[in-house]
Jmol script that loads the backbone (N, CA, C; Angstrom):
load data "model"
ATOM      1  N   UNK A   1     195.601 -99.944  83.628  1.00  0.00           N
ATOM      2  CA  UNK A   1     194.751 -99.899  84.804  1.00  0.00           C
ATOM      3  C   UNK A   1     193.998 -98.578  84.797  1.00  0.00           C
ATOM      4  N   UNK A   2     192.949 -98.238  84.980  1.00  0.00           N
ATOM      5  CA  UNK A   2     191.905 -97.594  85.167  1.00  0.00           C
ATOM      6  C   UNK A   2     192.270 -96.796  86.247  1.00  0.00           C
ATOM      7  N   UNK A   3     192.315 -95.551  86.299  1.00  0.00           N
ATOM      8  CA  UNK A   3     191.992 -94.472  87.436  1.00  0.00           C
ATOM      9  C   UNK A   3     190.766 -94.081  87.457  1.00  0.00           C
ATOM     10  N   UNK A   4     190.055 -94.484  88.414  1.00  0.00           N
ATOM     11  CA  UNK A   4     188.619 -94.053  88.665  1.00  0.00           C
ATOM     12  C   UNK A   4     188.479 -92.800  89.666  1.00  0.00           C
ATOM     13  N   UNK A   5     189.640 -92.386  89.586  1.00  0.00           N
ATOM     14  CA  UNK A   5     189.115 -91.147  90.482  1.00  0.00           C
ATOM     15  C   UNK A   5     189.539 -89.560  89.151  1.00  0.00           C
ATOM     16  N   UNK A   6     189.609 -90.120  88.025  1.00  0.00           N
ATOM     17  CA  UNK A   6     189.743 -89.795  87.001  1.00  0.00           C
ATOM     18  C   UNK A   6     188.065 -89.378  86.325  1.00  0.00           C
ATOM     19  N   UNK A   7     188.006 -87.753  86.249  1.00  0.00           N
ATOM     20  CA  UNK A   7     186.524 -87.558  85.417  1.00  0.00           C
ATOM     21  C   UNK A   7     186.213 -88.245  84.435  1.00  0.00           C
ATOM     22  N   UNK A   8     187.237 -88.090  83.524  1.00  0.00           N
ATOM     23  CA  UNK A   8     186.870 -88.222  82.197  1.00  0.00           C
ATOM     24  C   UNK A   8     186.676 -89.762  81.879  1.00  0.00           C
ATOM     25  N   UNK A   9     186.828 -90.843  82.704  1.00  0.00           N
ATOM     26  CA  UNK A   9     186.444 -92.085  82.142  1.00  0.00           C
ATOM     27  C   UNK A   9     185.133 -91.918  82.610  1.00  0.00           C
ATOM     28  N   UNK A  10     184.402 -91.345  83.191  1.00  0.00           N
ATOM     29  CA  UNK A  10     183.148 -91.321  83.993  1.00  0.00           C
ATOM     30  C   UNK A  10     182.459 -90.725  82.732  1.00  0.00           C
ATOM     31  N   UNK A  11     182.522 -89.595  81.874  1.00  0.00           N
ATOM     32  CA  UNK A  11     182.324 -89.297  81.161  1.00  0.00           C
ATOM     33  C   UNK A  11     182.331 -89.764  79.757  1.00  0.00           C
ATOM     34  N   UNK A  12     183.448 -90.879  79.537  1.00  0.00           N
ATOM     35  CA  UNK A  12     183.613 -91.331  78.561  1.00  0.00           C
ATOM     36  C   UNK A  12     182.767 -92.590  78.599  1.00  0.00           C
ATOM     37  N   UNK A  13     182.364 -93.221  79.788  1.00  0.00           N
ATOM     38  CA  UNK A  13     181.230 -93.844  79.968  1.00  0.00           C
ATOM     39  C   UNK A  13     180.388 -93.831  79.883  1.00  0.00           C
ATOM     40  N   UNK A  14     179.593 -92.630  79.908  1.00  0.00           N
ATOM     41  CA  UNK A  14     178.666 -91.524  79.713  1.00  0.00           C
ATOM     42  C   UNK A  14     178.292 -91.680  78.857  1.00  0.00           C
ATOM     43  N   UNK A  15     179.108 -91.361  77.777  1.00  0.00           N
ATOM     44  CA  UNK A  15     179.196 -91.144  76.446  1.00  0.00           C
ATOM     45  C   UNK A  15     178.965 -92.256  75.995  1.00  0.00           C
ATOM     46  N   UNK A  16     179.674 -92.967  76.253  1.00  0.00           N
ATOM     47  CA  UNK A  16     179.489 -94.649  75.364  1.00  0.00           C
ATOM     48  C   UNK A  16     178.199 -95.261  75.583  1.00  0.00           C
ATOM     49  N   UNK A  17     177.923 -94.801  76.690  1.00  0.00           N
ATOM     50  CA  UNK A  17     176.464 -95.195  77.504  1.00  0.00           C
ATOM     51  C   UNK A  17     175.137 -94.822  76.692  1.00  0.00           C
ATOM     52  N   UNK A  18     175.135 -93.675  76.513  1.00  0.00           N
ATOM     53  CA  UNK A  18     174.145 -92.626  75.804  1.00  0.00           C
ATOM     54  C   UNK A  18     174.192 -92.840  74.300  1.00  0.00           C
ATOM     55  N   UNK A  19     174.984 -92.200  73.413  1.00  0.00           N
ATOM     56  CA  UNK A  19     174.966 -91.619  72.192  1.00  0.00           C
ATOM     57  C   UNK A  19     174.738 -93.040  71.135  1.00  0.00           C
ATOM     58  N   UNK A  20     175.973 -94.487  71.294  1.00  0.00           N
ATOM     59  CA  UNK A  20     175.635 -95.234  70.470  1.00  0.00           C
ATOM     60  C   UNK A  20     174.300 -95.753  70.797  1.00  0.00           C
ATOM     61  N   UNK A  21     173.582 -95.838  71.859  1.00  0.00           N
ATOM     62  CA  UNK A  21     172.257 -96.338  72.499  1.00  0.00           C
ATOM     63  C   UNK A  21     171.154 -95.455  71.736  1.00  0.00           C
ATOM     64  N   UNK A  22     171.295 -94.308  71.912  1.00  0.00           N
ATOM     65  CA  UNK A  22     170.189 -93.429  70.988  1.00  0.00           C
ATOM     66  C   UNK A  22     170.392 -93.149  69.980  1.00  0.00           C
ATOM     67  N   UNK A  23     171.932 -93.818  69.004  1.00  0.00           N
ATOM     68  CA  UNK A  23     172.278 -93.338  67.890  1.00  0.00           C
ATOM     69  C   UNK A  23     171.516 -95.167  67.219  1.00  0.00           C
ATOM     70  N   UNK A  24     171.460 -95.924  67.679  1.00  0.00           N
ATOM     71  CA  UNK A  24     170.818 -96.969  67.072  1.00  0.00           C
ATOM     72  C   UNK A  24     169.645 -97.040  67.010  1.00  0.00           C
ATOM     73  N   UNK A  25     168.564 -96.672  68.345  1.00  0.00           N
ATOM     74  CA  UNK A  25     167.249 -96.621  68.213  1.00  0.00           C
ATOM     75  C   UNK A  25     167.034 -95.309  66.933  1.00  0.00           C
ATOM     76  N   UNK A  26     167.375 -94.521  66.842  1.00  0.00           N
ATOM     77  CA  UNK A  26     167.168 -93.455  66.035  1.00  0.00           C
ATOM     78  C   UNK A  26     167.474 -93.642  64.561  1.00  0.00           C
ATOM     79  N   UNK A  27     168.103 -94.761  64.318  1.00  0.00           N
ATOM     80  CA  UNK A  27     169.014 -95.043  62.871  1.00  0.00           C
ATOM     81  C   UNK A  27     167.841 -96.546  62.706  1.00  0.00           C
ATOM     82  N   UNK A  28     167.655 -97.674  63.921  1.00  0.00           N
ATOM     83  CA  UNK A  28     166.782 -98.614  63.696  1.00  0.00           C
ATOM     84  C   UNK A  28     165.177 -97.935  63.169  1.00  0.00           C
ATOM     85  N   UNK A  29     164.911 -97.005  63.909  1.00  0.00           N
ATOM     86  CA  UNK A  29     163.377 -95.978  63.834  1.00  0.00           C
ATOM     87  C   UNK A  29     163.575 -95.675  62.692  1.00  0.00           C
ATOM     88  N   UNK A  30     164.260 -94.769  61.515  1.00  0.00           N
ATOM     89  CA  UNK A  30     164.370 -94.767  60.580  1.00  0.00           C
ATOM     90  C   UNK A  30     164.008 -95.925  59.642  1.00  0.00           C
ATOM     91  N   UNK A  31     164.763 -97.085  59.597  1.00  0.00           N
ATOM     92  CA  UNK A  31     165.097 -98.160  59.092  1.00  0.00           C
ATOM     93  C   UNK A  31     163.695 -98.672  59.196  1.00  0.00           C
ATOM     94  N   UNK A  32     163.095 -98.830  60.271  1.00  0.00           N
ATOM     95  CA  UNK A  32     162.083 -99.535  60.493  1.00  0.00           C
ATOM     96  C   UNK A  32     160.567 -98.748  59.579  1.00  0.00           C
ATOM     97  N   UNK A  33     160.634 -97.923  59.712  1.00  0.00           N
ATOM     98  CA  UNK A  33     159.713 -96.641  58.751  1.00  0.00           C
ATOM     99  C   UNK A  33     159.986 -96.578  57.148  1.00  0.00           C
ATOM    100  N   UNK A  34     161.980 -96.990  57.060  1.00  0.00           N
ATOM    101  CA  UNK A  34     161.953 -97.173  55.249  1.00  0.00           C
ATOM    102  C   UNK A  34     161.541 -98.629  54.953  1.00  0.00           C
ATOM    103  N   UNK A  35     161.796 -99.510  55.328  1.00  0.00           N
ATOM    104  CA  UNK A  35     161.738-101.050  54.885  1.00  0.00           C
ATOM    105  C   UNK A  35     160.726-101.718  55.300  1.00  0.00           C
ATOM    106  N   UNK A  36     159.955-101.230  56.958  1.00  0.00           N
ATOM    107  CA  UNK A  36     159.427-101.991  57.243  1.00  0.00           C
ATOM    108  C   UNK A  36     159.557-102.869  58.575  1.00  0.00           C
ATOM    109  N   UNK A  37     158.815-103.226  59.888  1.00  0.00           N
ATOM    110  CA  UNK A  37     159.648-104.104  60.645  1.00  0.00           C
ATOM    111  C   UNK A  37     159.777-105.110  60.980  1.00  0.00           C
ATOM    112  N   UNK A  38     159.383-105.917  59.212  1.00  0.00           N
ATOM    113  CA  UNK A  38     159.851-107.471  59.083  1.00  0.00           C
ATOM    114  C   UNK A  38     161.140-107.177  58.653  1.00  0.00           C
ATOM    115  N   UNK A  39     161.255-106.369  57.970  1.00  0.00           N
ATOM    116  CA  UNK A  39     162.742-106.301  57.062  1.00  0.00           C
ATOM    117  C   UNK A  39     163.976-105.633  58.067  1.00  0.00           C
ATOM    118  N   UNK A  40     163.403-104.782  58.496  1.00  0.00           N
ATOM    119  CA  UNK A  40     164.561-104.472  59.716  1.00  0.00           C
ATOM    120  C   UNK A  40     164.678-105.097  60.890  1.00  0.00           C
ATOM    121  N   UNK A  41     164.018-105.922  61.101  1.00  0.00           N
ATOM    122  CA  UNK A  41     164.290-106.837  62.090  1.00  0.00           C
ATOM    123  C   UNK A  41     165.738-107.674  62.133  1.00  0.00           C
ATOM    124  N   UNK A  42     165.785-107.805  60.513  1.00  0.00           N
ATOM    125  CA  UNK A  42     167.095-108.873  59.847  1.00  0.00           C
ATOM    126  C   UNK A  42     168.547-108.067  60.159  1.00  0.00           C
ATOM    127  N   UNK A  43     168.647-106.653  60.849  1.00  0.00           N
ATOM    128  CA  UNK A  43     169.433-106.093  60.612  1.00  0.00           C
ATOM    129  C   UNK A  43     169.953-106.424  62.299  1.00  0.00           C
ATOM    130  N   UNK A  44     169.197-106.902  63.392  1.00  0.00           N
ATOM    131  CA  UNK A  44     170.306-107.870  64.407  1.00  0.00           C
ATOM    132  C   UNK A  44     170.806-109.266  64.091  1.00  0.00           C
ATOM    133  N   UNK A  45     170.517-109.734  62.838  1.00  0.00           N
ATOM    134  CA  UNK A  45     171.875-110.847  62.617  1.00  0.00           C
ATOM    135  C   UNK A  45     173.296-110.547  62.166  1.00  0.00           C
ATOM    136  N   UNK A  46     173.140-108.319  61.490  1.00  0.00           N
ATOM    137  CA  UNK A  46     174.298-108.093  61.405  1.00  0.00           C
ATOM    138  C   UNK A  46     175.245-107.661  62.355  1.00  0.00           C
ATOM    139  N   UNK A  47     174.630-108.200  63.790  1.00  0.00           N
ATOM    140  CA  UNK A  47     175.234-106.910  64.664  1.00  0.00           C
ATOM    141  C   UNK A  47     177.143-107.868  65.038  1.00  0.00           C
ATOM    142  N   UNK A  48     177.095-109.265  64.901  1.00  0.00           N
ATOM    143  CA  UNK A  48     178.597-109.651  64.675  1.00  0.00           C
ATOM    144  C   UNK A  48     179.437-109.417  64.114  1.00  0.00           C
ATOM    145  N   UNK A  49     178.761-109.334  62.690  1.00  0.00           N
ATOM    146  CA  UNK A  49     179.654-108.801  61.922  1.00  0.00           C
ATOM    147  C   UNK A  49     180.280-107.305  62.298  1.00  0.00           C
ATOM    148  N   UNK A  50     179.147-106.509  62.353  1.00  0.00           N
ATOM    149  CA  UNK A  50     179.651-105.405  62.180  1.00  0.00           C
ATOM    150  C   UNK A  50     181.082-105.280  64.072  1.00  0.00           C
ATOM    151  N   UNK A  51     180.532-105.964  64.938  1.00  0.00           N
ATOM    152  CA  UNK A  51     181.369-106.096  66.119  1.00  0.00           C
ATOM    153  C   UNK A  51     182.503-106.762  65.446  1.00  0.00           C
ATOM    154  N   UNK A  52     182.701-107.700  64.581  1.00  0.00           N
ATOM    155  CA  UNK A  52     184.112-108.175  64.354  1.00  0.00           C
ATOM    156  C   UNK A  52     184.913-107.493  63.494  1.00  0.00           C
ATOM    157  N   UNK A  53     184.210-106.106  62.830  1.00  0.00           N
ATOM    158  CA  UNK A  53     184.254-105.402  61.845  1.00  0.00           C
ATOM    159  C   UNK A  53     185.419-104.414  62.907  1.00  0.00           C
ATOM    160  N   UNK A  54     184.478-103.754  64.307  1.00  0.00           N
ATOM    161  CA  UNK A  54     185.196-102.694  64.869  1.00  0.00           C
ATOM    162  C   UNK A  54     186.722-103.668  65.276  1.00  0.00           C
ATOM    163  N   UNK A  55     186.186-104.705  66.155  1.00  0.00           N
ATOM    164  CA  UNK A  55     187.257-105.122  66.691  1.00  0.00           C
ATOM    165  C   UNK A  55     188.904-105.103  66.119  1.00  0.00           C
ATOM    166  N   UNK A  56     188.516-105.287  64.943  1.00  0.00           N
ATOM    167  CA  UNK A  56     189.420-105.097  63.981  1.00  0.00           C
ATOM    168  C   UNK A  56     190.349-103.912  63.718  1.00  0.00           C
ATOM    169  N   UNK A  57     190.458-102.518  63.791  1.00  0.00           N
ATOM    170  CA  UNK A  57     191.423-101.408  64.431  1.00  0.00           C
ATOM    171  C   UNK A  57     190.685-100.947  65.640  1.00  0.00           C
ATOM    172  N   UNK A  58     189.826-101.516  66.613  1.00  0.00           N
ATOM    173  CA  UNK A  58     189.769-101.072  68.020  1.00  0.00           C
ATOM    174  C   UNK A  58     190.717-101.527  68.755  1.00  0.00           C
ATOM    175  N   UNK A  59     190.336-103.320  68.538  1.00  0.00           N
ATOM    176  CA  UNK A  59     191.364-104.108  69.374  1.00  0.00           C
ATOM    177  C   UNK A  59     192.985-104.704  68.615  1.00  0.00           C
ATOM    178  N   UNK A  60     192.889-104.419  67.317  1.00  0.00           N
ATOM    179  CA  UNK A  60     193.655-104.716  66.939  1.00  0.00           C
ATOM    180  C   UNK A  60     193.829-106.084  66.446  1.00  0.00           C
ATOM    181  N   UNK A  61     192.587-106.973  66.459  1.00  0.00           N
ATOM    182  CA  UNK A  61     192.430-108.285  65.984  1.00  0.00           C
ATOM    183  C   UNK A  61     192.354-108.016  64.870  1.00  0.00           C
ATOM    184  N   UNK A  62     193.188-109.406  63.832  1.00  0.00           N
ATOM    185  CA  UNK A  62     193.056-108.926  62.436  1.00  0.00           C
ATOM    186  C   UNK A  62     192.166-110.186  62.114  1.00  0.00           C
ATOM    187  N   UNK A  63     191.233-109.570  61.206  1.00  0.00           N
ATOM    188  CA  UNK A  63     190.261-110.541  60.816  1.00  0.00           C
ATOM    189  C   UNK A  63     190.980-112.019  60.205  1.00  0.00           C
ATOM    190  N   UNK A  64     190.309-113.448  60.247  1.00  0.00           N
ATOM    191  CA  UNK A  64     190.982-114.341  59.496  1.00  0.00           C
ATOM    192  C   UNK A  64     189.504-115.320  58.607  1.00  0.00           C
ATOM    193  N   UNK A  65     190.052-116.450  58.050  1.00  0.00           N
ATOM    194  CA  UNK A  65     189.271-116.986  57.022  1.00  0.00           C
ATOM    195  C   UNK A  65     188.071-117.416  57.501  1.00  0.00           C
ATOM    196  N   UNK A  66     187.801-117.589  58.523  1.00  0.00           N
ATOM    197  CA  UNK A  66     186.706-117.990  59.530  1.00  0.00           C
ATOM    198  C   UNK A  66     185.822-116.773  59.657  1.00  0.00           C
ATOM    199  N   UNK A  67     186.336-115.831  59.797  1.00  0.00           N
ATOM    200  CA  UNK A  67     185.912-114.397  59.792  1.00  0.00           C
ATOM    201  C   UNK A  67     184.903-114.374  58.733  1.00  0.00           C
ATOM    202  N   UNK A  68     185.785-114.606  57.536  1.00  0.00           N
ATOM    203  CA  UNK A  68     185.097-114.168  56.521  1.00  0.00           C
ATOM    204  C   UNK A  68     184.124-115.545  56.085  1.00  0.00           C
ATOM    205  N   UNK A  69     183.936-116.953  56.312  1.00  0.00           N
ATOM    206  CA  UNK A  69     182.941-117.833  56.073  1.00  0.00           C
ATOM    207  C   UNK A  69     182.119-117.452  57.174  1.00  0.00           C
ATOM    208  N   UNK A  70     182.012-116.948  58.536  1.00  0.00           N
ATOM    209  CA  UNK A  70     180.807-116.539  58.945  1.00  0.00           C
ATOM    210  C   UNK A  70     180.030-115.619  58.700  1.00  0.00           C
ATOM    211  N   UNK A  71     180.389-114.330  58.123  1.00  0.00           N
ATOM    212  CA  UNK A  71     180.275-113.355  57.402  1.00  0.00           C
ATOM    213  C   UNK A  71     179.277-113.502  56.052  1.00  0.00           C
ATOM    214  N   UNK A  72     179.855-114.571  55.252  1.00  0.00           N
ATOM    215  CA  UNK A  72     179.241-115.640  53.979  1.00  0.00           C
ATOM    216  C   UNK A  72     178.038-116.076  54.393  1.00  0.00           C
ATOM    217  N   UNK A  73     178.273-116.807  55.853  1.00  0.00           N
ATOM    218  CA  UNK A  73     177.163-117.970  56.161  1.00  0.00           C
ATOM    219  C   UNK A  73     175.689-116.462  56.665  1.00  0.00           C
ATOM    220  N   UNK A  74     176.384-115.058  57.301  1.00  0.00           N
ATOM    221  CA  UNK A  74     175.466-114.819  57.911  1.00  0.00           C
ATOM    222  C   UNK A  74     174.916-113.670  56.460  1.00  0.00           C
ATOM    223  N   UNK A  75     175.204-113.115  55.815  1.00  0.00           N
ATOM    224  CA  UNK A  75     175.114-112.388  54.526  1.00  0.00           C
ATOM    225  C   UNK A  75     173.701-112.948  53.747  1.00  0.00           C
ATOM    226  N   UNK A  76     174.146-114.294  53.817  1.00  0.00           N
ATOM    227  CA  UNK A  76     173.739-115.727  52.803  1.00  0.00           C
ATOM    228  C   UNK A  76     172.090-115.493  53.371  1.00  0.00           C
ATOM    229  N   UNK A  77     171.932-115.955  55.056  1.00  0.00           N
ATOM    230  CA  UNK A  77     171.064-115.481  55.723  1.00  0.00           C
ATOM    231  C   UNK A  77     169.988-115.303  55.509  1.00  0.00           C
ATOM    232  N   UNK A  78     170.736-113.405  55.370  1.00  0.00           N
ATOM    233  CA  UNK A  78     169.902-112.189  55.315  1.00  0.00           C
ATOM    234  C   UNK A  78     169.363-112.190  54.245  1.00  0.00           C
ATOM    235  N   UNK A  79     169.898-112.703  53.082  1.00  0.00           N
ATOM    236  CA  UNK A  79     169.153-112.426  51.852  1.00  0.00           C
ATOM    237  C   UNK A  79     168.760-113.180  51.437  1.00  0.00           C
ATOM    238  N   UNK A  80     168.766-114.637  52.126  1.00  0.00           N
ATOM    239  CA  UNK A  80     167.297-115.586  51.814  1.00  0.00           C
ATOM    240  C   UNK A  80     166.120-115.152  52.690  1.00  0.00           C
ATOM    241  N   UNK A  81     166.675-114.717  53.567  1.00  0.00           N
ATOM    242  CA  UNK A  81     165.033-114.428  54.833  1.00  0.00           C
ATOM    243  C   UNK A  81     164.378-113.080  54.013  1.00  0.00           C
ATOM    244  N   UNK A  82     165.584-112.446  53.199  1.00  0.00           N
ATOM    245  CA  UNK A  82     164.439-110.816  53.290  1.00  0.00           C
ATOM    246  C   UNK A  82     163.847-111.160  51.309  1.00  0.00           C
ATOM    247  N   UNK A  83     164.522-112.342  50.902  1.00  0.00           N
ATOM    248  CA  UNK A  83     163.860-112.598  49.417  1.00  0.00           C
ATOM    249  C   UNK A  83     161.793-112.626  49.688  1.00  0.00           C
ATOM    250  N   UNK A  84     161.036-112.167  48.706  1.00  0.00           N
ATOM    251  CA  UNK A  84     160.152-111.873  48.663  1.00  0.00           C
ATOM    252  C   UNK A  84     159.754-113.741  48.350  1.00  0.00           C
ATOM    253  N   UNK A  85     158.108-113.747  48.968  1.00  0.00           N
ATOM    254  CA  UNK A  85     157.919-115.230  48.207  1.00  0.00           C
ATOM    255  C   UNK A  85     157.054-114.850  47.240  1.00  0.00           C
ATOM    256  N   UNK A  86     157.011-115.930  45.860  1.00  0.00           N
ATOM    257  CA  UNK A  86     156.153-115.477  44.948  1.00  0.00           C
ATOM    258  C   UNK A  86     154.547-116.214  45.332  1.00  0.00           C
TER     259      UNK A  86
END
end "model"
wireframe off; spacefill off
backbone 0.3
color backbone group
């Protein structure tokens, strides 16, 4: 249970609030300037993975075989959409 009369979750909210928020626009802005922003566009079909990725020692879910055929199916994807056409 949550103590909200507790600073530091206010802060740790804060935090969670801010840094991954400007740590993605700043890492996507990059991305988008090396590849391009047809090609980085493809990089929100990885954003499950990489969420089932944390969940995995955040929450303690251990990945299973399903895990890894969506992973396949979404991989598979990315690298038919970002193949060049001749």
């Amino acid at each position: 249970v949550a103590d909200f009369a507790d600073g530091r979750l206010y802060a740790a909210l804060a935090f969670l609030a801010v840094v991954p928020s400007l740590g993605a626009y700043f890492f996507f802005d990059r991305l988008v300037g090396a590849a391009g922003p047809a090609r980085a566009s493809l990089t929100v079909y990885l954003i499950p993975l990489f969420a089932t990725l944390a969940a995995w020692p955040l929450l303690k879910e251990p990945p299973h075989l399903y895990h890894a055929a969506g992973f396949a199916v979404i991989l598979a994807g990315v690298a038919v959409a970002s193949m060049r056409r001749r």
